[in-house]
C-alpha positions, 0 to 999 in steps of 0.5 A, a space after each residue: 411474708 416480709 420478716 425474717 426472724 433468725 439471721 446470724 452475724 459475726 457476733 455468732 461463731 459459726 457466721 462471718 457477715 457483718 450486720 450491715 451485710 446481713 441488712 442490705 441483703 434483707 432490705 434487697 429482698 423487699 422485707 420489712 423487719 428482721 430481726 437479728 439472734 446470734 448464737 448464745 451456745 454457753 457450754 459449747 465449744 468450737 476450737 478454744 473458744 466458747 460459742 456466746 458473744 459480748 451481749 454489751 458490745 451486740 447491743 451497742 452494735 445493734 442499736 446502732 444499726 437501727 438507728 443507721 437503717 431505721 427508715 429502710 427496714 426495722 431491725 430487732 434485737 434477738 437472740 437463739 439460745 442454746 437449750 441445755 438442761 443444766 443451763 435453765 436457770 443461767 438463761 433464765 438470769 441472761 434473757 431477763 438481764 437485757 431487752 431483747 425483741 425475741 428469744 429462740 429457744 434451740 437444741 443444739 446439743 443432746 448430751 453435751 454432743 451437737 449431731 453436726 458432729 459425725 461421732 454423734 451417730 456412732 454406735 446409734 441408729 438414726 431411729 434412736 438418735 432422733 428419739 433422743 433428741 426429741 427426748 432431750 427437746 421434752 426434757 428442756 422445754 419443761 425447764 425452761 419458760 423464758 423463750 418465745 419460739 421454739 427453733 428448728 424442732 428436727 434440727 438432727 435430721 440434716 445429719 443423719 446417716 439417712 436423713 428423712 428417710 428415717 424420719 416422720 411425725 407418725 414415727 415419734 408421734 408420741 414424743 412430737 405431740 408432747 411438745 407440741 401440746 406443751 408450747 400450745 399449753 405455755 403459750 410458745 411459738 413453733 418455728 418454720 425454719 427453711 435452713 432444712 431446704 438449704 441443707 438438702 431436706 425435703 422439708 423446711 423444720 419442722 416436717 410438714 406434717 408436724 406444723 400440718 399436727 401443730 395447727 390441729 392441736 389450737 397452734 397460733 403462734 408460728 414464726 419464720 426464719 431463714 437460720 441465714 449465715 451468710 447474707 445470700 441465705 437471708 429469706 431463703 425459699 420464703 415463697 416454697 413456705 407460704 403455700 404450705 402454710 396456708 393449705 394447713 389453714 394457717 393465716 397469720 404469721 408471728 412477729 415479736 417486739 419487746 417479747 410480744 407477739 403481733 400476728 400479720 397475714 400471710 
């Protein structure tokens, strides 16, 4: 698997790389494509500020780093939007407003509150901040259509006072098969986001036996991110994830340019 498709720059609030960083640190690991989706959180703030980016400025930088490398490494232009009920209709207008390769669609936040956070699990059980946030996920994914992958479903679960141990695909069996069964039906990716081995998880995102259900359920469309911050995070445990992948029966991965899904083999 020689594409990463979820990387972060300083575009984002939460990364400090600079793209070239983010760039090299791909090409030296021998992939092919990556594709670059800095932080689109409106709504969200880190200190005074609101965790978006000049979208002008991303694709004049962008654009000049595909020119800069386009003979080592295909670079695409992303973005990983920050999902919110009240927001469909603003990203609706910003995804169709500029070219972007690919969108990730994200749940950061579940009631305005990020589980980053601590005081998200006060006064709460792990049980039941997992089950809001797959609530939360249900209620976004029937508001919003124009993304093409679905990020990091158990995002939450790095947080959790507990972790996995408070967690698992039978568990919220009927909240996870909505989902799933509703990106099959609307023609959505799911992504496998190795971020969860970086934080500490047992798993990459999502759980195993969710992408194990995914692919039983007719999925086809998954695609691969590292949710690198820093440019040693880049393809992150790729090669812990493509044994899983094919013992599901799973024999392609998905790319995406100009919002078009391209299959190659794993």
């Amino acid at each position: 698997m020689q594409a990463d498709y979820h990387m972060h720059t300083s575009f984002s609030k939460d990364a400090h790389a600079q793209p070239e960083e983010m760039i090299e640190a791909a090409i030296q690991k021998g992939l092919k494509t990556i594709c670059i989706t800095d932080h689109m959180d409106k709504d969200v703030m880190i200190g005074t500020e609101e965790f978006i980016f000049d979208s002008e400025s991303y694709f004049e930088k962008m654009q000049e780093m595909q020119e800069k490398y386009k003979d080592k490494i295909e670079v695409l232009i992303g973005v990983e939007i920050g999902m919110q009920p009240h927001l469909a209709k603003y990203f609706k207008e910003y995804t169709s407003r500029y070219p972007f390769d690919f969108v990730l669609g994200s749940v950061h936040v579940i009631g305005g509150v990020d589980p980053y956070y601590p005081e998200f699990f006060e006064n709460k059980t792990d049980t039941q901040a997992f089950g809001e946030m797959l609530d939360e996920t249900i209620q976004n994914i029937q508001l919003y259509s124009d993304y093409d992958s679905l990020g990091h479903l158990d995002y939450i679960v790095r947080y959790g006072r507990n972790r996995e141990q408070e967690y698992s695909y039978e568990k919220y069996r009927e909240q996870i098969d909505f989902i799933l069964k509703y990106l099959i039906e609307h023609g959505k990716g799911l992504e496998v986001n190795t971020a969860g081995l970086k934080y500490g998880l047992s798993f990459a995102h999502p759980h195993p036996d969710i992408i194990k259900r995914y692919v039983e359920l007719g999925g086809e469309i998954i695609t691969i991110g590292s949710d690198a911050h820093k440019p040693e995070h880049v393809a992150y445990d790729f090669d812990k994830i493509k044994p899983m992948l094919r013992a599901y029966g799973v024999k392609y991965f998905t790319k995406f340019k100009c919002r078009k899904p391209f299959f190659e083999l794993i």
